[in-house]
C-alpha positions as CSV (number, residue, x, y, z in Angstrom):
1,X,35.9,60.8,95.3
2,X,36.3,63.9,93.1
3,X,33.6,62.6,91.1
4,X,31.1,62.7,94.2
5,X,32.3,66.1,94.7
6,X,31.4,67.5,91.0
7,X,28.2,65.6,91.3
8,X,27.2,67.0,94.6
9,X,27.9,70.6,93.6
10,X,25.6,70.0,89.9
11,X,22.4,68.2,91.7
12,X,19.7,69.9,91.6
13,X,17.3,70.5,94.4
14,X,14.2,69.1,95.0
15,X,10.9,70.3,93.3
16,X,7.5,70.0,95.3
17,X,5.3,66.6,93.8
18,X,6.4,63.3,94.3
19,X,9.5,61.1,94.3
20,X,9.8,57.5,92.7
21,X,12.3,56.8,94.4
22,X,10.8,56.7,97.9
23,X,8.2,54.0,97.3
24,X,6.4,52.1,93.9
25,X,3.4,54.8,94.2
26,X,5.9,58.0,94.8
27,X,5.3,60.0,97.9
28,X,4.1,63.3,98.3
29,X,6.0,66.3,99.4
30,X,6.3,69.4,100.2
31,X,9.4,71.8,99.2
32,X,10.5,73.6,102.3
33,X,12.6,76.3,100.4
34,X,11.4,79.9,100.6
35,X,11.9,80.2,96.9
36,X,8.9,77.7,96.7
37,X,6.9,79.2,98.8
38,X,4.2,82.0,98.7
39,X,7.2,85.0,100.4
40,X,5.3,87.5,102.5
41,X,4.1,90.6,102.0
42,X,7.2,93.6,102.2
43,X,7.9,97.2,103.2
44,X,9.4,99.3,100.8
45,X,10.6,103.0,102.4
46,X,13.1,105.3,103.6
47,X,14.2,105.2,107.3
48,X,13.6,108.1,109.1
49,X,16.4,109.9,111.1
50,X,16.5,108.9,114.9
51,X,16.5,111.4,117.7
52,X,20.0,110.9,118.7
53,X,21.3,111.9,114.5
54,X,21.9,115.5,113.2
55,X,22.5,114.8,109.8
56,X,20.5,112.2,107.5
57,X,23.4,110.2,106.0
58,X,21.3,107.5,107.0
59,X,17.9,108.1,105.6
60,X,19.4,108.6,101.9
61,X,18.6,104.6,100.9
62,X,15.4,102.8,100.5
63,X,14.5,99.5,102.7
64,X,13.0,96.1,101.6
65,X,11.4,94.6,105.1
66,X,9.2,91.6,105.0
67,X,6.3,91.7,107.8
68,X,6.1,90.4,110.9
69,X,3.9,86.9,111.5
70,X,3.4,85.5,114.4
71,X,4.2,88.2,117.4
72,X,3.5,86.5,120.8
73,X,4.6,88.7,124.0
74,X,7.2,86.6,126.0
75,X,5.7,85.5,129.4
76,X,9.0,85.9,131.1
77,X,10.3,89.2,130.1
78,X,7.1,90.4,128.3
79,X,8.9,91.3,125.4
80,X,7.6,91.1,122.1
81,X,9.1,88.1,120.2
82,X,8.5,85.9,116.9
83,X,9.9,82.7,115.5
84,X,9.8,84.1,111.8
85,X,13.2,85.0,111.1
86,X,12.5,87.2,107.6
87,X,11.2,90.0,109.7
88,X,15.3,90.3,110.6
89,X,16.1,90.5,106.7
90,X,16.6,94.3,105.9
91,X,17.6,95.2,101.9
92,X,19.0,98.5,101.1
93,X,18.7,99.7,97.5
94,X,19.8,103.8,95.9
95,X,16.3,103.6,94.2
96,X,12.6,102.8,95.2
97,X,12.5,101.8,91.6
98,X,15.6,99.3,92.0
99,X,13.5,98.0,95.4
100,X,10.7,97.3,93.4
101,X,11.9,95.7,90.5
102,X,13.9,93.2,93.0
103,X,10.2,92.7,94.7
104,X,8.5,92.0,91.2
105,X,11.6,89.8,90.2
106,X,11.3,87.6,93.0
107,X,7.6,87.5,93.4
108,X,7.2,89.5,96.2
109,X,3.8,91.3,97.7
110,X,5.0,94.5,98.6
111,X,3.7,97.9,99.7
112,X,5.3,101.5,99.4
113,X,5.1,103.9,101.8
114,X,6.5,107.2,101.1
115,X,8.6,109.6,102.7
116,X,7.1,112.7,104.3
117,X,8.5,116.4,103.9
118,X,10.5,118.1,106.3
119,X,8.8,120.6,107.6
120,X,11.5,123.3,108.2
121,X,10.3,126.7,110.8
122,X,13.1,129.3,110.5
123,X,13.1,130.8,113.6
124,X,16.3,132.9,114.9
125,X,17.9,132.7,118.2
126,X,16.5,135.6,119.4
127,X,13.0,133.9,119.4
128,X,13.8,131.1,122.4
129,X,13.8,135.1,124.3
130,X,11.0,136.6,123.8
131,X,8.0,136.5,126.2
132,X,4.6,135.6,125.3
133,X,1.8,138.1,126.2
């Protein structure tokens, strides 16, 4: 029984093409791994703050999202909804280079969109008094 157990952990996993062992002429298949597959195109950016933050702890690391495929509106609630899952799959990196490479490494289509400036208006207090004319 141990020895099923070793095995189990070292077998490998199967490749797209054909197996001789399901028939004499081999079957054809198709891998249903995501590694396998052609992944979908990705988001690479900073979040932004939202309304309810002061600070931006938050917007200091860089996102990986993959795209959204399939968006149907719910008839029953009218909400927006999908079956693909790897829109829920959010990576954080310190670097947009470190997101980039990981895109690259794993074959990855991917798109950057960059961070706007802050547009900072000094105003003082004494300016929410003053009267137009």
């Amino acid at each position: 029984m141990n020895n099923c157990l070793i095995k189990s952990r070292v077998r490998g996993v199967a490749q797209p093409g054909s197996a001789s062992g399901l028939g004499p002429e081999g079957r054809r298949f198709k891998s249903c791994r995501p590694d396998h597959q052609n992944m979908k195109k990705a988001k690479i950016h900073q979040p932004t703050k939202t309304a309810m933050q002061s600070g931006r702890r938050n917007t200091k690391k860089w996102l990986l999202e993959f795209d959204t495929l399939n968006t149907g509106v719910d008839p029953l609630m009218g909400w927006e909804s999908s079956r693909d899952t790897m829109s829920e799959v959010k990576l954080q990196f310190f670097t947009k280079e470190q997101a980039i490479n990981y895109a690259k490494n794993n074959n990855i289509d991917y798109y950057v969109v960059e961070p706007q400036k802050r547009k900072i208006i000094k105003k003082s207090y004494a300016d929410n008094f003053l009267k137009d004319k």
